[in-house]
N, CA, C and O atoms as a Tripos MOL2 file, in Angstrom:
@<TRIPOS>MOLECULE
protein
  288   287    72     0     0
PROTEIN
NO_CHARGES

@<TRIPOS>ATOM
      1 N         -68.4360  -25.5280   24.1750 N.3       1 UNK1
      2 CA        -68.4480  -24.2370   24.8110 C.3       1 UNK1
      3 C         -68.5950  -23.1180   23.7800 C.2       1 UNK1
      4 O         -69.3930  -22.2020   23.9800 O.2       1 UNK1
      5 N         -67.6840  -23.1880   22.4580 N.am      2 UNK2
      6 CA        -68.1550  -22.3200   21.4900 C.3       2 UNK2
      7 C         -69.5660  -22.1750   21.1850 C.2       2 UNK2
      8 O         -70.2730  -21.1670   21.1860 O.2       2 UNK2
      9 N         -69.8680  -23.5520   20.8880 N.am      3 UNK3
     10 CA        -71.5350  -23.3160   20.8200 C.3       3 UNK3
     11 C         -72.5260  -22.7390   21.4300 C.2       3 UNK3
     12 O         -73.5790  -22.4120   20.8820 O.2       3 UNK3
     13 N         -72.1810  -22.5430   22.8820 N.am      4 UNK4
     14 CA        -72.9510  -22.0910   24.1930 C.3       4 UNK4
     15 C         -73.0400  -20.6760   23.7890 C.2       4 UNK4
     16 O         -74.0960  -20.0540   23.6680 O.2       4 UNK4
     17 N         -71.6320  -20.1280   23.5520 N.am      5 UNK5
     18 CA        -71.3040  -18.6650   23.1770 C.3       5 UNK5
     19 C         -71.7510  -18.1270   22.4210 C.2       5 UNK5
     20 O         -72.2370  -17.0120   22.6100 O.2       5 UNK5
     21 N         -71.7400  -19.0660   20.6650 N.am      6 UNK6
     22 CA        -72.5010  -18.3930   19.8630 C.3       6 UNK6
     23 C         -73.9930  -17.9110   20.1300 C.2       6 UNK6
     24 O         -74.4960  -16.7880   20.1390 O.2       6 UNK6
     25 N         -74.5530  -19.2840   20.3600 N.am      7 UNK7
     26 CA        -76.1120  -19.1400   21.1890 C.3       7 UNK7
     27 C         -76.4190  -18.2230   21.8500 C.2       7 UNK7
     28 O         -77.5010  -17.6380   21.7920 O.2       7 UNK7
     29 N         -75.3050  -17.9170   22.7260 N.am      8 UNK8
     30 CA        -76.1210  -16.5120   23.8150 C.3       8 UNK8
     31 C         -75.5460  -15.1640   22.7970 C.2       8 UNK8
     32 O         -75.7040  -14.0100   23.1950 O.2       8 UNK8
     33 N         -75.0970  -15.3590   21.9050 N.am      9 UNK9
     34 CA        -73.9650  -14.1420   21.5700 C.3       9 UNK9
     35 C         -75.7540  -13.6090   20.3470 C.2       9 UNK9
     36 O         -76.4500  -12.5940   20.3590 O.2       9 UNK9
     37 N         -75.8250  -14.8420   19.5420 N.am     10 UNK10
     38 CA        -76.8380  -14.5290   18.5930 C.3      10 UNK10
     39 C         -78.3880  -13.8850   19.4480 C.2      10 UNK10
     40 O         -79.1010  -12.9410   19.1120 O.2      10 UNK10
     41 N         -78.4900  -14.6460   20.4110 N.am     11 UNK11
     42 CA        -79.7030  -14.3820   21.7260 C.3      11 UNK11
     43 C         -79.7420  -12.7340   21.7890 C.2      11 UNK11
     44 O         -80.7600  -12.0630   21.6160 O.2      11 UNK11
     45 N         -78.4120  -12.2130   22.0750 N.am     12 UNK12
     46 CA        -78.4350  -10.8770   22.4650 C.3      12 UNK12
     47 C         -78.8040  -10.0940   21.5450 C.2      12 UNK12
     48 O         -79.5200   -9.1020   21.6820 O.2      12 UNK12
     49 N         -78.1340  -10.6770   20.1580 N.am     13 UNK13
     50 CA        -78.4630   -9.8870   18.9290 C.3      13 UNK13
     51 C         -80.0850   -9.7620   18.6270 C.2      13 UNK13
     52 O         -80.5500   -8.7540   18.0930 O.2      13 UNK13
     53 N         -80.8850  -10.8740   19.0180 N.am     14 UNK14
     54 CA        -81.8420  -10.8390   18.7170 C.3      14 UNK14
     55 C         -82.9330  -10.1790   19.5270 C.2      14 UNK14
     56 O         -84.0520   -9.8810   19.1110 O.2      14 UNK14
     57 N         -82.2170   -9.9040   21.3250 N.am     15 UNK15
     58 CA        -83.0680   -9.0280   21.7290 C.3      15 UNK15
     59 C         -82.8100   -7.7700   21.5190 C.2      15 UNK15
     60 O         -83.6160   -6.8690   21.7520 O.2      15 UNK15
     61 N         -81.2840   -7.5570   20.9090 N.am     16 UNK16
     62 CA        -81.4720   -5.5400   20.2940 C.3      16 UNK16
     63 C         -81.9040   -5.3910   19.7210 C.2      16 UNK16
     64 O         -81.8370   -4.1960   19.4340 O.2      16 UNK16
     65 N         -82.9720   -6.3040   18.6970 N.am     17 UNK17
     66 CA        -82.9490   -6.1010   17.0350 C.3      17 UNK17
     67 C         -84.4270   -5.8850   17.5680 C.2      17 UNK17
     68 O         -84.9920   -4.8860   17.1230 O.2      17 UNK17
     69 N         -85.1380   -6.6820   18.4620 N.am     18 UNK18
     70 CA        -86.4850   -6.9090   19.3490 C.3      18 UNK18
     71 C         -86.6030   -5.4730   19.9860 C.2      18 UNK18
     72 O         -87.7420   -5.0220   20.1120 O.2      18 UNK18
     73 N         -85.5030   -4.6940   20.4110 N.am     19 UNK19
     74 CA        -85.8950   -3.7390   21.1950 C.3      19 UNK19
     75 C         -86.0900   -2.0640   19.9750 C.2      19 UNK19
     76 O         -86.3980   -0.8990   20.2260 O.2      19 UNK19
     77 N         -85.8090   -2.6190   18.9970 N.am     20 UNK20
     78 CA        -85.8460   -1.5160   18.0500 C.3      20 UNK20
     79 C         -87.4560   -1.4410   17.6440 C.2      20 UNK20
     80 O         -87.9850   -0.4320   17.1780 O.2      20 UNK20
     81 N         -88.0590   -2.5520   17.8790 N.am     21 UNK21
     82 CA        -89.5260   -2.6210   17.0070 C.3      21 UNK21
     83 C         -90.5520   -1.5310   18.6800 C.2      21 UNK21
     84 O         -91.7450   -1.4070   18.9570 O.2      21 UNK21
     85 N         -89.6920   -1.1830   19.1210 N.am     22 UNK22
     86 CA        -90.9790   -0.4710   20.1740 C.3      22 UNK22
     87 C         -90.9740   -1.0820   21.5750 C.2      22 UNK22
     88 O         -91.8900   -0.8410   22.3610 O.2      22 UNK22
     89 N         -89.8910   -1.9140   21.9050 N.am     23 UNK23
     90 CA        -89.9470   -2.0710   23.7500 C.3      23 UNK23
     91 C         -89.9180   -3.8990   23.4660 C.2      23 UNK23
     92 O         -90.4970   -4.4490   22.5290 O.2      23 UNK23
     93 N         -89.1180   -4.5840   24.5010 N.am     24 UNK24
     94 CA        -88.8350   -5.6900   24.6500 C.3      24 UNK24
     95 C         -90.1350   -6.3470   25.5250 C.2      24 UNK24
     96 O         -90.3300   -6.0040   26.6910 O.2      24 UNK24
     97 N         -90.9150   -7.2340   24.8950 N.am     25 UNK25
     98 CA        -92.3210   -7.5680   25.6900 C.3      25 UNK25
     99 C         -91.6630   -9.1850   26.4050 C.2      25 UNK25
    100 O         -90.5710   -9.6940   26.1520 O.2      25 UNK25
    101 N         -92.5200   -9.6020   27.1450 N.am     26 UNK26
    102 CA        -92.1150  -10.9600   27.7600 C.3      26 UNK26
    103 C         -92.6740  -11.7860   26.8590 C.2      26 UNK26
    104 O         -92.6980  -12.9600   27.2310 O.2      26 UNK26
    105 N         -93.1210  -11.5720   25.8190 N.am     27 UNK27
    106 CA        -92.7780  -12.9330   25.1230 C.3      27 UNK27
    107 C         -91.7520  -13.1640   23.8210 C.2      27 UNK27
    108 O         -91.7140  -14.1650   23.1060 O.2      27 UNK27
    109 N         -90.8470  -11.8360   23.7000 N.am     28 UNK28
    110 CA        -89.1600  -11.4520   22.9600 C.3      28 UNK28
    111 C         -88.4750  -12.1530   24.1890 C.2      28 UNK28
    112 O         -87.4490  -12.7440   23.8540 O.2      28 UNK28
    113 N         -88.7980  -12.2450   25.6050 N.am     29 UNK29
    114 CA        -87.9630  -12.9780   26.5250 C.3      29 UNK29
    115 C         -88.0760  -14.4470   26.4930 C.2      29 UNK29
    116 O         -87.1890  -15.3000   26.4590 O.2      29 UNK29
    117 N         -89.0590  -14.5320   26.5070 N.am     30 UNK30
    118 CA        -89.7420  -16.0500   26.6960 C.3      30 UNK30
    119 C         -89.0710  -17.0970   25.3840 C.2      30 UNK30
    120 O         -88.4910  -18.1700   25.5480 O.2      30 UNK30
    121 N         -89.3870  -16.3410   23.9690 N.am     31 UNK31
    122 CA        -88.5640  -16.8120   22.6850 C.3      31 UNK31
    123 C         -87.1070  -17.0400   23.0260 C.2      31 UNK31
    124 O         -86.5500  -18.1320   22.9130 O.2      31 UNK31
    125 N         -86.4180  -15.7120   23.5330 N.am     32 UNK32
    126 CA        -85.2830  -16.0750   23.1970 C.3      32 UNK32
    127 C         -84.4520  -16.7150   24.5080 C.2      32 UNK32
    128 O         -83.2750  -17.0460   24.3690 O.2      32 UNK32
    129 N         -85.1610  -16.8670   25.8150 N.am     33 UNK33
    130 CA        -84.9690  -17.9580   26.8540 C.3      33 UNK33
    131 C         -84.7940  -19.2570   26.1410 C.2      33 UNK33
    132 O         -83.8890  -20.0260   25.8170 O.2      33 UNK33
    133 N         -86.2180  -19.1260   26.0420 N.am     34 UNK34
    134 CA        -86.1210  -20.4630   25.5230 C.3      34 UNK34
    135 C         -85.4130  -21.1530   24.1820 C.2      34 UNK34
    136 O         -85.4580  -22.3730   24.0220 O.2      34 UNK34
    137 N         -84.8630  -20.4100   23.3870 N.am     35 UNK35
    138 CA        -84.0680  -20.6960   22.4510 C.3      35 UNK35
    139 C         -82.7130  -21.1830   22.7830 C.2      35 UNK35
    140 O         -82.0210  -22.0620   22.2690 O.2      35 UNK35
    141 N         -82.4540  -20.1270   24.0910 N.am     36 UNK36
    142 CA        -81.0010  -20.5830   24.6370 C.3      36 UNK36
    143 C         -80.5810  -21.7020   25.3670 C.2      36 UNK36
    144 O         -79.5060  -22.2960   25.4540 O.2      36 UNK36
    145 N         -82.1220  -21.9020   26.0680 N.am     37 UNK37
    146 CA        -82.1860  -22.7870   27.1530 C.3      37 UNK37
    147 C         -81.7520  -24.4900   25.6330 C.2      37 UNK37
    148 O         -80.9530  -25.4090   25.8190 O.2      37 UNK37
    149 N         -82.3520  -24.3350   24.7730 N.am     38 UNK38
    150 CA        -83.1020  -25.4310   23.9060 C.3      38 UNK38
    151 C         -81.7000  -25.6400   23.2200 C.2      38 UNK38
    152 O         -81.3840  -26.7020   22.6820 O.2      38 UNK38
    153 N         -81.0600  -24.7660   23.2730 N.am     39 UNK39
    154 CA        -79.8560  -24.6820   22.2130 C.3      39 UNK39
    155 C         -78.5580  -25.4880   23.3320 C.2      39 UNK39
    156 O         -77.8230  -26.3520   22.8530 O.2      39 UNK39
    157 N         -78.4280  -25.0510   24.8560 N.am     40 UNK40
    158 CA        -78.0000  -25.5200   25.4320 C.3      40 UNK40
    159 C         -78.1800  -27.1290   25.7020 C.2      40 UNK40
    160 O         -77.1350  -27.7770   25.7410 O.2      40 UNK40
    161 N         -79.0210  -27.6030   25.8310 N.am     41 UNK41
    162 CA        -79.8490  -28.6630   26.4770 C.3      41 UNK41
    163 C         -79.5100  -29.6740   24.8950 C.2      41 UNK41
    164 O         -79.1310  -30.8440   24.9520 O.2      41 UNK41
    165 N         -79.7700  -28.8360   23.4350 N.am     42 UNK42
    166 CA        -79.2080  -29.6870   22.4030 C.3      42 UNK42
    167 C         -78.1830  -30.0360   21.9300 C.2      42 UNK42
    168 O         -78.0030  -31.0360   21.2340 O.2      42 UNK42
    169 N         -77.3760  -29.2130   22.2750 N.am     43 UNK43
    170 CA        -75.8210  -29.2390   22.6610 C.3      43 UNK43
    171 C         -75.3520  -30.8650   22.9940 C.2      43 UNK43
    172 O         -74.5020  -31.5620   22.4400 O.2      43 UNK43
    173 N         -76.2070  -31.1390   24.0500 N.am     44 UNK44
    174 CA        -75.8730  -31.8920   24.8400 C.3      44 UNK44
    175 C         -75.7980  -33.4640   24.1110 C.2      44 UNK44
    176 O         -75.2160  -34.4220   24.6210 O.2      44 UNK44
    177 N         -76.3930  -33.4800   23.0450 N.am     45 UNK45
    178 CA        -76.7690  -34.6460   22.4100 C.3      45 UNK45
    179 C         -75.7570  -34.6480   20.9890 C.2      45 UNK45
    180 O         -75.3300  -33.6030   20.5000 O.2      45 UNK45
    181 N         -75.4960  -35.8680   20.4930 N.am     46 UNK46
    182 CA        -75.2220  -36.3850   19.3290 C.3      46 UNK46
    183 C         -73.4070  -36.1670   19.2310 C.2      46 UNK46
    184 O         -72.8590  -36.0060   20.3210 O.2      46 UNK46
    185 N         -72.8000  -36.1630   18.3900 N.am     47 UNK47
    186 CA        -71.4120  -35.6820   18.1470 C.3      47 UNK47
    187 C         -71.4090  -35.3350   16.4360 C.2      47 UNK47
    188 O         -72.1810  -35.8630   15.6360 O.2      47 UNK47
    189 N         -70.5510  -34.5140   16.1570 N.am     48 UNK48
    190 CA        -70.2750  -34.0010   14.5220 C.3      48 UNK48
    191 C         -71.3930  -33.1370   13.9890 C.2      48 UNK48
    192 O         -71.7150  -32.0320   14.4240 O.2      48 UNK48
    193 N         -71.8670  -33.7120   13.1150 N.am     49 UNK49
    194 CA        -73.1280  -33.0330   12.5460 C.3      49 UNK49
    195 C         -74.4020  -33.1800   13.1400 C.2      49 UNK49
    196 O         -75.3690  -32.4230   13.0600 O.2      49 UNK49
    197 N         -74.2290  -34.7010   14.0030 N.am     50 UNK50
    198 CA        -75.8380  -35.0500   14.9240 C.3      50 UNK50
    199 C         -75.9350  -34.0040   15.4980 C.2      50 UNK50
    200 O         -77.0540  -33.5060   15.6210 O.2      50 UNK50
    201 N         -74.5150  -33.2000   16.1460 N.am     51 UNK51
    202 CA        -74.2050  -32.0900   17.7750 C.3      51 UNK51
    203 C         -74.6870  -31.3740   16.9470 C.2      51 UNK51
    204 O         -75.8130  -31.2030   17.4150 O.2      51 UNK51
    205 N         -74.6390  -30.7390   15.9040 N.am     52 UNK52
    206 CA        -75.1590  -29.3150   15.3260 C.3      52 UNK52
    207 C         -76.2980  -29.6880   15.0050 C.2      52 UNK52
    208 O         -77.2960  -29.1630   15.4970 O.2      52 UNK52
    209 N         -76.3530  -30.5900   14.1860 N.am     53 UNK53
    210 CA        -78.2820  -30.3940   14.0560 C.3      53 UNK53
    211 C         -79.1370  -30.4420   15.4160 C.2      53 UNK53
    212 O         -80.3230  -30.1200   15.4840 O.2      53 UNK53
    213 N         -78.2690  -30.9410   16.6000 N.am     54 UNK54
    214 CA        -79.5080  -31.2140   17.7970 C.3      54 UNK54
    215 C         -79.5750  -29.9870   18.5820 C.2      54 UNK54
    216 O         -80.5150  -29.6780   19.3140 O.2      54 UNK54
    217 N         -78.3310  -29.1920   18.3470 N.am     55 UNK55
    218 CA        -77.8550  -27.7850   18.7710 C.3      55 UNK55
    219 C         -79.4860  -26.7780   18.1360 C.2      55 UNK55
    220 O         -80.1390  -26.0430   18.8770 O.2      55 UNK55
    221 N         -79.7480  -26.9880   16.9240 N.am     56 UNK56
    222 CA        -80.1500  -26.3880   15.9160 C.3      56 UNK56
    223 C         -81.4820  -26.7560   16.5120 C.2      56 UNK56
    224 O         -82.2080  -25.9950   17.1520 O.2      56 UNK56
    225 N         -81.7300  -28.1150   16.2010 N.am     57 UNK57
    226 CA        -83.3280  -28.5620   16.6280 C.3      57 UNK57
    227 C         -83.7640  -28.0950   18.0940 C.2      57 UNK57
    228 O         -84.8900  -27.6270   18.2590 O.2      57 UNK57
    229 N         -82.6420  -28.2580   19.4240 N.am     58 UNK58
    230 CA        -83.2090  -27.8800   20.2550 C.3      58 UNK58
    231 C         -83.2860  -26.0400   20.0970 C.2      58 UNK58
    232 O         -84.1780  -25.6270   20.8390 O.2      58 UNK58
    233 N         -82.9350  -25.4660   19.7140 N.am     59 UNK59
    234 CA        -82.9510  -23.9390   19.6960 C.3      59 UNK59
    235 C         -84.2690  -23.5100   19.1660 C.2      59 UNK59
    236 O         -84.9080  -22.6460   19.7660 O.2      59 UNK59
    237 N         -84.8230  -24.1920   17.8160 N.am     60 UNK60
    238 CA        -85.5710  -23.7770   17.2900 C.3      60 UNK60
    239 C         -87.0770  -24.0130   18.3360 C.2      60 UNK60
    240 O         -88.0210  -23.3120   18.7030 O.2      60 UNK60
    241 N         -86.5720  -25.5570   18.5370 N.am     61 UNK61
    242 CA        -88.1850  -25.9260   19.2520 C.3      61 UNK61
    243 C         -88.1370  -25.4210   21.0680 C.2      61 UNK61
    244 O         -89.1810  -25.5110   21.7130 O.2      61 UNK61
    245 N         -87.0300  -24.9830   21.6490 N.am     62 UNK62
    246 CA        -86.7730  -24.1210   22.7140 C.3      62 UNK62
    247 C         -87.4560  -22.6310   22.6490 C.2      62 UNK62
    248 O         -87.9650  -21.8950   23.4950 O.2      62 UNK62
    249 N         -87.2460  -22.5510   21.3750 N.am     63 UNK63
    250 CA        -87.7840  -20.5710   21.1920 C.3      63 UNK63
    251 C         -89.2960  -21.0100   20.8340 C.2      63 UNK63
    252 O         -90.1780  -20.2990   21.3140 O.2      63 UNK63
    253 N         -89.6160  -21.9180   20.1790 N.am     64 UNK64
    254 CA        -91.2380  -21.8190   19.9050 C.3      64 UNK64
    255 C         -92.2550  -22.3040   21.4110 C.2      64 UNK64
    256 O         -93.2850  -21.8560   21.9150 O.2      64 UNK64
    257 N         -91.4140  -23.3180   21.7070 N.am     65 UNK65
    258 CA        -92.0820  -23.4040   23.4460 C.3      65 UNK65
    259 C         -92.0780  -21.9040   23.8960 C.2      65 UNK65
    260 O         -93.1380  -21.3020   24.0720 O.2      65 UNK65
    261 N         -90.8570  -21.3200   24.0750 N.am     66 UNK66
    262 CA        -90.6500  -20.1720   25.1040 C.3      66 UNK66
    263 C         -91.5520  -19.3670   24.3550 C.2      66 UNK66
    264 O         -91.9590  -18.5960   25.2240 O.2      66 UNK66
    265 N         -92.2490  -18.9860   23.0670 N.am     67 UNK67
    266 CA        -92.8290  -18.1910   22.6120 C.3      67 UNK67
    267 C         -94.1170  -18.3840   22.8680 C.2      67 UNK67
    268 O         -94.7500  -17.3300   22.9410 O.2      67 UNK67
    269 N         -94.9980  -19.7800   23.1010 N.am     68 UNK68
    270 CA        -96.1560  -20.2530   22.9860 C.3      68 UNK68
    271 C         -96.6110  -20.3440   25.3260 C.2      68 UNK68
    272 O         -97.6630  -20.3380   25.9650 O.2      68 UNK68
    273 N         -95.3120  -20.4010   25.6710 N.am     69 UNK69
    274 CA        -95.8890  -20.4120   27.2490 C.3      69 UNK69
    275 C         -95.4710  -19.0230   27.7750 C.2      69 UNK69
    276 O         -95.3040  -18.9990   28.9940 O.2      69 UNK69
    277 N         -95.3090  -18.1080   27.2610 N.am     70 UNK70
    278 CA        -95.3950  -16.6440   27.4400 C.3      70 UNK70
    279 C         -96.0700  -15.4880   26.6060 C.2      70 UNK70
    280 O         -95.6250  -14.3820   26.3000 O.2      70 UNK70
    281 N         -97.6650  -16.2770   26.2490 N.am     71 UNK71
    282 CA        -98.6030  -15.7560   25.0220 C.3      71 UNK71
    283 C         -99.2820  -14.9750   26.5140 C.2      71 UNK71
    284 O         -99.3640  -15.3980   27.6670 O.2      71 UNK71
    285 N         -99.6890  -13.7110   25.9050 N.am     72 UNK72
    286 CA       -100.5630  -13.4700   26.5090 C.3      72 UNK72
    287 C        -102.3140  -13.5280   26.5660 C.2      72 UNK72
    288 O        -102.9150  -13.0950   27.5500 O.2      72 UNK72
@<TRIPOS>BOND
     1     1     2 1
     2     2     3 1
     3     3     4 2
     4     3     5 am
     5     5     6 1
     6     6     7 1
     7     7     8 2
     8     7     9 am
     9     9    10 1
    10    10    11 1
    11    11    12 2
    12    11    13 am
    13    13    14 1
    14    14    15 1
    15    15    16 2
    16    15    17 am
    17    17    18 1
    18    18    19 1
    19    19    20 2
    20    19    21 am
    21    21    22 1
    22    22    23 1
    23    23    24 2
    24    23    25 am
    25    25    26 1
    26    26    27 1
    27    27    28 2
    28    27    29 am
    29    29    30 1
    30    30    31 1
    31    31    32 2
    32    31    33 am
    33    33    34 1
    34    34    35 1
    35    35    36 2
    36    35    37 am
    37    37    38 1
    38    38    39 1
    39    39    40 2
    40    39    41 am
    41    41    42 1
    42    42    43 1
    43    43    44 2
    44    43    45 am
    45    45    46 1
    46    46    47 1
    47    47    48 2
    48    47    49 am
    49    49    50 1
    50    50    51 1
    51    51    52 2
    52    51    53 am
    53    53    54 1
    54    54    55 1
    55    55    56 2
    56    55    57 am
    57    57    58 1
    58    58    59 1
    59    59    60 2
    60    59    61 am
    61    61    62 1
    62    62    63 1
    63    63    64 2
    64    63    65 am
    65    65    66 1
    66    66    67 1
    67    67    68 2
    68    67    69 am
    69    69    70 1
    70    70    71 1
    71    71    72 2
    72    71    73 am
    73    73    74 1
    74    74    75 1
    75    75    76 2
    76    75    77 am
    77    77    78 1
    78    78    79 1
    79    79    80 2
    80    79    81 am
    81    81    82 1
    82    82    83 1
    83    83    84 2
    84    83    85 am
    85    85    86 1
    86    86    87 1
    87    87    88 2
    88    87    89 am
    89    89    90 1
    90    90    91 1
    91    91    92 2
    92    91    93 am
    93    93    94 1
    94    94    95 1
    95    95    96 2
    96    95    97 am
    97    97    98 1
    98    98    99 1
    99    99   100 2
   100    99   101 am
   101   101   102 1
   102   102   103 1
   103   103   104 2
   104   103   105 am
   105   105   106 1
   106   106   107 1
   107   107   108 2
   108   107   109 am
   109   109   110 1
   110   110   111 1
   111   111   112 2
   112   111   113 am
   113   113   114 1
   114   114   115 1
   115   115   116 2
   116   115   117 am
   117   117   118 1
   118   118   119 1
   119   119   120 2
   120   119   121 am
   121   121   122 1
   122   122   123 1
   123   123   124 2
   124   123   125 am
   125   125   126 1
   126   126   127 1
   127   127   128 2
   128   127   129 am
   129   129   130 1
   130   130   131 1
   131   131   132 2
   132   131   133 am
   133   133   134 1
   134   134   135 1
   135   135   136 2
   136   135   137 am
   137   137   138 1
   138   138   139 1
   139   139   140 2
   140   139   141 am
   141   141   142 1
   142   142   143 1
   143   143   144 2
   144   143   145 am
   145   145   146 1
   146   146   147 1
   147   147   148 2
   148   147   149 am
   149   149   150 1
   150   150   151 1
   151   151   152 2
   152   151   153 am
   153   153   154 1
   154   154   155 1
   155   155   156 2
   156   155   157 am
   157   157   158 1
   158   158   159 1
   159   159   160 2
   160   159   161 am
   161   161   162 1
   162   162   163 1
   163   163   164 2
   164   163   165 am
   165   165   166 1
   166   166   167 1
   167   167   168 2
   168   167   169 am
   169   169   170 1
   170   170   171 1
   171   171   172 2
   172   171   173 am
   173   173   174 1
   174   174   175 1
   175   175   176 2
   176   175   177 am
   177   177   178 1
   178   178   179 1
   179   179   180 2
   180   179   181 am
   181   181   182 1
   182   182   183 1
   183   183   184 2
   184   183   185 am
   185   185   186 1
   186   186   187 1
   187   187   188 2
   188   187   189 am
   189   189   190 1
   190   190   191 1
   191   191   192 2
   192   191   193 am
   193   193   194 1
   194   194   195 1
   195   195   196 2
   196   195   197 am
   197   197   198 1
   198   198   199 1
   199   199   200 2
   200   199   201 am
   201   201   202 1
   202   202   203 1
   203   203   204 2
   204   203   205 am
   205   205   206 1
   206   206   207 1
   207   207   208 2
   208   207   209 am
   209   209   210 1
   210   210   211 1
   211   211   212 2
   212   211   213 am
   213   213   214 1
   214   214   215 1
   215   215   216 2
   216   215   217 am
   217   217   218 1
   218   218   219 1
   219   219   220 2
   220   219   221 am
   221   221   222 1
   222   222   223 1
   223   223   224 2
   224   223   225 am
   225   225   226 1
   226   226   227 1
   227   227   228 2
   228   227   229 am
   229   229   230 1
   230   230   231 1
   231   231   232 2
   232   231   233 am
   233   233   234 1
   234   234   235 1
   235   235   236 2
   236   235   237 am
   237   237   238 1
   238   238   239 1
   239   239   240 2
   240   239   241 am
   241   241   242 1
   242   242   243 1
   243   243   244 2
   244   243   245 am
   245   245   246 1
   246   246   247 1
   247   247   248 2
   248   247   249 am
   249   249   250 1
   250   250   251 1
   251   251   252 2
   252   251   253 am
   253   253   254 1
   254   254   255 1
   255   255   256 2
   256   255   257 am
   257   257   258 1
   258   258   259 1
   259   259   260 2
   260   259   261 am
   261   261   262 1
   262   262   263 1
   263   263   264 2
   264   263   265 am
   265   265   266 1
   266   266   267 1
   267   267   268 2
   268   267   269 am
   269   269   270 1
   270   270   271 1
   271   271   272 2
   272   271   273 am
   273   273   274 1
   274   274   275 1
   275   275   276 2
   276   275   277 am
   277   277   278 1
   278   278   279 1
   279   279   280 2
   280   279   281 am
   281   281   282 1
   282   282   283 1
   283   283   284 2
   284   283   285 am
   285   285   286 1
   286   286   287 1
   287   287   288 2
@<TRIPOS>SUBSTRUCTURE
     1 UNK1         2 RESIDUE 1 A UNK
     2 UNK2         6 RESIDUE 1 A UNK
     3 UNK3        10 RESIDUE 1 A UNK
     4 UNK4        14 RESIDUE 1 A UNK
     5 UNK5        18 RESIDUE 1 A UNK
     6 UNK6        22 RESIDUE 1 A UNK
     7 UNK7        26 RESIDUE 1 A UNK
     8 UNK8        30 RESIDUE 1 A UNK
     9 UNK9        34 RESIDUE 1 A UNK
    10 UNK10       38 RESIDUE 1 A UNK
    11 UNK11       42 RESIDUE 1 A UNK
    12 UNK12       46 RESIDUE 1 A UNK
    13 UNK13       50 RESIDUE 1 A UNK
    14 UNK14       54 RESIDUE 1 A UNK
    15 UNK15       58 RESIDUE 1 A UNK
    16 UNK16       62 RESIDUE 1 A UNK
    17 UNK17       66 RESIDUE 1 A UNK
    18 UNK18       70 RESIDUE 1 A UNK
    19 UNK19       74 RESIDUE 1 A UNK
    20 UNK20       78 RESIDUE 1 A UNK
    21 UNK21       82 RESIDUE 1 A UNK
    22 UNK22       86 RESIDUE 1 A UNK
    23 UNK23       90 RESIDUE 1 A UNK
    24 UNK24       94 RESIDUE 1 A UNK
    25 UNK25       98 RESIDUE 1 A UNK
    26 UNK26      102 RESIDUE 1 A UNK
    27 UNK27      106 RESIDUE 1 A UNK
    28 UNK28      110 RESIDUE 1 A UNK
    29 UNK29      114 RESIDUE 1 A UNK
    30 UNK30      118 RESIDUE 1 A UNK
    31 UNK31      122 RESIDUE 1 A UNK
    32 UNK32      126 RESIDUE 1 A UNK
    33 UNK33      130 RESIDUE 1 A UNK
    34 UNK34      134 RESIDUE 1 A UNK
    35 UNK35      138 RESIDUE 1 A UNK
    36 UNK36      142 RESIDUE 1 A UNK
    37 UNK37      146 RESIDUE 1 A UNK
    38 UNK38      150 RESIDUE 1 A UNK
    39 UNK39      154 RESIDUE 1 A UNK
    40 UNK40      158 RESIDUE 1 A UNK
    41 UNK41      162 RESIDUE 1 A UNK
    42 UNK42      166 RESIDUE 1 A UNK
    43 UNK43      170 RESIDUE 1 A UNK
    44 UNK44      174 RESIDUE 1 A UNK
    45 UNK45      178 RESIDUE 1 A UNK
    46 UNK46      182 RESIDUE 1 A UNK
    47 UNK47      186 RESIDUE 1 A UNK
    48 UNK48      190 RESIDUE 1 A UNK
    49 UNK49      194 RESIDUE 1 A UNK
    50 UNK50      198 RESIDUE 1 A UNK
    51 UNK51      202 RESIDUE 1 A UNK
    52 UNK52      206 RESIDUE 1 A UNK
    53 UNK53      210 RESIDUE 1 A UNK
    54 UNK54      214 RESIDUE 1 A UNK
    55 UNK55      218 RESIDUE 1 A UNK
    56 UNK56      222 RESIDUE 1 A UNK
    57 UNK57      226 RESIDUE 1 A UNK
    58 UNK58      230 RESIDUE 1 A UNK
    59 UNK59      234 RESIDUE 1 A UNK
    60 UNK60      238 RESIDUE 1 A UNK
    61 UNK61      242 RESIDUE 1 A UNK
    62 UNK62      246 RESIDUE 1 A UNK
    63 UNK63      250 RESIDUE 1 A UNK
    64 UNK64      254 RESIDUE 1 A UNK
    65 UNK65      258 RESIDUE 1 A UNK
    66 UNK66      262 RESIDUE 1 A UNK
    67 UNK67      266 RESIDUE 1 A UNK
    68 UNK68      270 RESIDUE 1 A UNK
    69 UNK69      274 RESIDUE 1 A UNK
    70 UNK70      278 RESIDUE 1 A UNK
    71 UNK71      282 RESIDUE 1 A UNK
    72 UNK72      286 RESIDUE 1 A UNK
């Protein structure tokens, strides 16, 4: 559950930091959906260090999906 938290906690940070460059576009949503979604869903796998690296792996490859199916 901490993990869930950090994930959405860092998510938010990353869409204020997104909204400073000139307006939040749908694909700053789409990235960081899908980062959360990926981070959640990796969560779900491994225990100890497997749980954080799969935490990690799904986040990263969650935000590059969410970035690549909300291209315009």
């Amino acid at each position: 559950m901490k993990k869930i938290a950090l994930t959405l906690g860092l998510s938010l940070i990353a869409l204020s930091l997104a909204g400073c460059s000139g307006g939040i576009t749908k694909q700053d949503v789409g990235t960081v959906g899908g980062a959360v979604a990926g981070g959640v869903i990796g969560s779900q796998f491994g225990s100890g260090t497997g749980k954080t690296a799969a935490t990690i792996g799904g986040t990263v490859a969650g935000g590059y999906i969410g970035h690549e199916l909300t291209k315009e």
